[in-house]
C-alpha positions in Angstrom: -28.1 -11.3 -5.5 -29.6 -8.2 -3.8 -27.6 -6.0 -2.1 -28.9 -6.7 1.1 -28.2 -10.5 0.7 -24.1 -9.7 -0.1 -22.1 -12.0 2.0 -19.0 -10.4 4.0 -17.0 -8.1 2.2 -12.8 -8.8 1.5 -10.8 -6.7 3.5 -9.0 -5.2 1.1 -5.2 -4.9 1.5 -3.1 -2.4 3.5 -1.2 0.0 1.1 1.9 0.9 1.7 1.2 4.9 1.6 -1.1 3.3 5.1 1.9 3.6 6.9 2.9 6.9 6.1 -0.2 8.3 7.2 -1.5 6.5 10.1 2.2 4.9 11.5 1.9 3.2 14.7 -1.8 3.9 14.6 -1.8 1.9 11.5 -3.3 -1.4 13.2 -6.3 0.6 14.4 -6.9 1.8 10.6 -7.0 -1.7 9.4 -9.3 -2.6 12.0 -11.5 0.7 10.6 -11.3 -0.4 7.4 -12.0 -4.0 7.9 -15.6 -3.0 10.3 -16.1 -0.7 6.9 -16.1 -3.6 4.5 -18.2 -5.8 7.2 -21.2 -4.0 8.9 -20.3 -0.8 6.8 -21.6 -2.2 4.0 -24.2 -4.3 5.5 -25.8 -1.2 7.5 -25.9 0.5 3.7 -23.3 3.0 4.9 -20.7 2.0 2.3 -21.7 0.8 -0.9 -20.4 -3.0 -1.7 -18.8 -2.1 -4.7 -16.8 0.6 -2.6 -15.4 -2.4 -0.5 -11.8 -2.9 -3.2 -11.4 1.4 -2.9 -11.7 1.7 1.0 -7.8 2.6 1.3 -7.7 4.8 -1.4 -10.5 6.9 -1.8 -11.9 6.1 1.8 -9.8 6.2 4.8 -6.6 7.5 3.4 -8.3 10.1 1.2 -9.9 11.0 4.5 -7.1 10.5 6.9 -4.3 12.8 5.2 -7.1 15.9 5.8 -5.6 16.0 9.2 -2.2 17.7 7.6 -4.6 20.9 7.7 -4.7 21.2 11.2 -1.3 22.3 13.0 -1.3 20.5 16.7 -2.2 22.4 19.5 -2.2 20.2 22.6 -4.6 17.0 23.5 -8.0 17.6 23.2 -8.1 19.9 20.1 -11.6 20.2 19.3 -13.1 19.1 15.8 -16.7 18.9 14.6 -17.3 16.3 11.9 -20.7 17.2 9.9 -22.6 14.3 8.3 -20.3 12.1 9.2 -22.0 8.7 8.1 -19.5 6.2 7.9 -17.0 7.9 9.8 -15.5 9.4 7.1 -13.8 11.8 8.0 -14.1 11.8 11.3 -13.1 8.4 12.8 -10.2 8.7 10.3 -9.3 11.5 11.5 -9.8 10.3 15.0 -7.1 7.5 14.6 -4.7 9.4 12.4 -4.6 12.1 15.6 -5.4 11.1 18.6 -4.5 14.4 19.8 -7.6 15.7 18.4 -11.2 15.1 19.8 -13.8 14.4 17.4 -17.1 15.1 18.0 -19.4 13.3 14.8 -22.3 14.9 14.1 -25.3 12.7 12.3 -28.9 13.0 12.9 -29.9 9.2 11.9 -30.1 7.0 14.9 -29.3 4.1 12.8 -25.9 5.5 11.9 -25.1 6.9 15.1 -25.7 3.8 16.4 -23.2 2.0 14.1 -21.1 4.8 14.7 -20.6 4.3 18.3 -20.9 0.6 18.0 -17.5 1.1 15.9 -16.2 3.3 18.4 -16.3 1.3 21.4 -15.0 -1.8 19.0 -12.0 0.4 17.7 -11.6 1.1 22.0 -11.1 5.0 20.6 -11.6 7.9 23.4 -11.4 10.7 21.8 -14.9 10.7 20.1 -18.0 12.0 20.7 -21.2 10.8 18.9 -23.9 13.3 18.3 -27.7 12.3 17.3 -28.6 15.5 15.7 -28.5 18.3 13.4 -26.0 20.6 13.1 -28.1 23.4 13.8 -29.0 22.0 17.2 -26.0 22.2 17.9 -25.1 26.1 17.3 -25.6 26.9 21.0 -24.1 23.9 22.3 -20.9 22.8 20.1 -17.9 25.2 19.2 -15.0 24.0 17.7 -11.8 26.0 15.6 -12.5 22.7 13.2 -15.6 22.0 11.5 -15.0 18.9 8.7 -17.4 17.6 6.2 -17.4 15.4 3.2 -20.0 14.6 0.5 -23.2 16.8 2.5 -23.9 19.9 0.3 -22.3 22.8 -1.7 -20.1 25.1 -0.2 -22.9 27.8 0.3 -25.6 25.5 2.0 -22.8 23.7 3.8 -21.4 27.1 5.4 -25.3 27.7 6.4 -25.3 24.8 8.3 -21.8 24.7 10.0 -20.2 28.4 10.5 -22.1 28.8 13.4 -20.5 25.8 14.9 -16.6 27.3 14.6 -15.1 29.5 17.4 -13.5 33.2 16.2 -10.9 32.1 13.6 -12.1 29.0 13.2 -12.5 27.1 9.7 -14.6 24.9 7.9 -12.6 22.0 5.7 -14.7 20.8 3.3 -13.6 17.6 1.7 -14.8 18.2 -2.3 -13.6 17.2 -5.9 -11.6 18.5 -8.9 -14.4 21.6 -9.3 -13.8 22.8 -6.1 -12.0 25.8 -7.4 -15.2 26.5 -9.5 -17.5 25.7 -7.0 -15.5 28.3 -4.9 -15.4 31.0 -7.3 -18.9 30.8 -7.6 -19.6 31.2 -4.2 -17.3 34.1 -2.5 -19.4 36.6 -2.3 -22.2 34.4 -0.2 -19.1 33.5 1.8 -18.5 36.7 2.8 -21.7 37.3 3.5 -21.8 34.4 5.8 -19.0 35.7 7.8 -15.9 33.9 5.8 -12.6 36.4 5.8 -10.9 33.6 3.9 -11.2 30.6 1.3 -9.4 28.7 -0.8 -8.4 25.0 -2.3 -6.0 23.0 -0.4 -4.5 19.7 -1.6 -3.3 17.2 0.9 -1.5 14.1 1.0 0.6 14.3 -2.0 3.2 12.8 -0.3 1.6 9.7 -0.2 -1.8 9.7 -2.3 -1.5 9.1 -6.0 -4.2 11.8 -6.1 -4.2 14.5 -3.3 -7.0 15.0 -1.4 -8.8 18.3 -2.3 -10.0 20.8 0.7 -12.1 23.5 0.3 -11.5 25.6 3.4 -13.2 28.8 4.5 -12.3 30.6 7.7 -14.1 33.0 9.6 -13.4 36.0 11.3 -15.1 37.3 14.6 -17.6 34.4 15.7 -20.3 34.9 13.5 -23.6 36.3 14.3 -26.1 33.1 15.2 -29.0 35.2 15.1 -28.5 36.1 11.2 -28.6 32.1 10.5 -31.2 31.3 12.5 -33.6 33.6 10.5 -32.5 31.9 7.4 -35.2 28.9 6.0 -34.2 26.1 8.6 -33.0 22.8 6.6 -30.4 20.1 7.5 -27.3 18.4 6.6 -29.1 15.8 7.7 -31.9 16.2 5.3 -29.3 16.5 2.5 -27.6 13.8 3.1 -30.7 11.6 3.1 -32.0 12.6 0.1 -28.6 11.7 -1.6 -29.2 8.6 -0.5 -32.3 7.7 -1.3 -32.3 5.2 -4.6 -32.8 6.9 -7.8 -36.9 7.1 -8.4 -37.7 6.4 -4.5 -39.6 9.1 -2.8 -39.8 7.2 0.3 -37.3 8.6 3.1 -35.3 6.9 5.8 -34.3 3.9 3.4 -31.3 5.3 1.9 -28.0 2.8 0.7 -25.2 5.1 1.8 -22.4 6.0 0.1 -23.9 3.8 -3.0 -25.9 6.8 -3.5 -24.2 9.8 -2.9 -21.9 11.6 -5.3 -18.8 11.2 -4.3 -16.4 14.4 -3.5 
């Protein structure tokens, strides 16, 4: 059967690490993961054979991310890049509700599911964005900018540093060669602006696996002008062409997470 013929997704079941991370948000999280395994995989954001790992390597994997960011009052400002299925940032959203989420994505068709889920998950802390990151720079400023399977570090931090306020940080949700793929890329950092970076691991507590962070924090508020002179791309555009089906070079037609490497 095609994949755009699969009946319904099972809602897999809650683990028990759930409750350690979302506690008496944990009903809104099973209602996250169960619109996941529905029109998540039906709108190609999520592929179907992701529907059994939602939990783990999903939401949760997501979710504990938040442990990153010390509380600060209500309405703590975080821009998720790419966001797609929500993932991080409507995980985040329900882990925190002290926290505002603004979810950044430039296809209509996922921003559309996006704040269709929203409104269903009756969530007001969340902004939905239809755009690019870069339009964005003069209009969004956050201390948090999240982001999970868009680019490498470098290209990422092109896209997003002009986003975070003096200080701020970038959390960048990656896999077991983040400490490589950081090495590799400190000395761009610092171009870029970033006084710090290094490999976090969250959720240990209640993850068989932690979830690996690749954070780089800024210094002053970095100089927009430099960026803007740099060749303009996307997240966006990155994030489409890792979906698009192997040997397609049609664009727009992408199947979601099926065809993105996973961080």
């Amino acid at each position: 059967m095609p994949d755009d013929a699969l009946e319904p997704s099972a809602v897999p079941t809650t683990p028990v690490a759930a409750q350690a991370v979302f506690g008496d948000r944990l009903p809104l999280a099973e209602e996250f993961v169960a619109i996941l395994a529905d029109t998540g995989i039906s709108h190609g954001l999520i592929g179907p054979r992701e529907a059994p790992r939602l939990w783990g390597r999903h939401v949760l994997n997501c979710a504990v991310v938040h442990e990153l960011i010390p509380e600060a009052g209500d309405g703590q400002q975080v821009v998720d890049v790419g966001s797609g299925a929500g993932l991080p940032g409507l995980a985040l959203a329900i882990a925190r509700p002290d926290l505002h989420l603004h979810l950044v994505e430039p296809l209509a068709r996922r921003t559309g599911w996006l704040s269709g889920s929203v409104a269903q998950l009756g969530l007001t802390n969340v902004t939905v964005h239809t755009a690019r990151a870069e339009a964005l720079w003069d209009r969004l400023h956050a201390p948090w900018v999240t982001a999970r399977a868009v680019s490498r570090i470098v290209q990422l931090a092109e896209w997003t540093l002009p986003l975070l306020e003096s200080g701020g940080s970038l959390l960048a949700l990656k896999g077991s060669s983040a400490q490589e793929e950081l090495d590799e890329a400190r000395t761009a950092l610092a171009r870029l602006g970033v006084v710090d970076a290094a490999v976090e691991r969250v959720g240990g507590h209640a993850l068989p696996e932690p979830t690996i962070v690749l954070r780089a924090t800024i210094g002053e508020e970095v100089d927009r002008r430099r960026f803007r002179s740099r060749q303009p791309s996307s997240a966006g555009s990155a994030r489409r062409r890792a979906d698009r089906p192997r040997g397609s070079r049609r664009t727009g037609t992408g199947t979601g997470d099926r065809g993105r490497r996973q961080p």
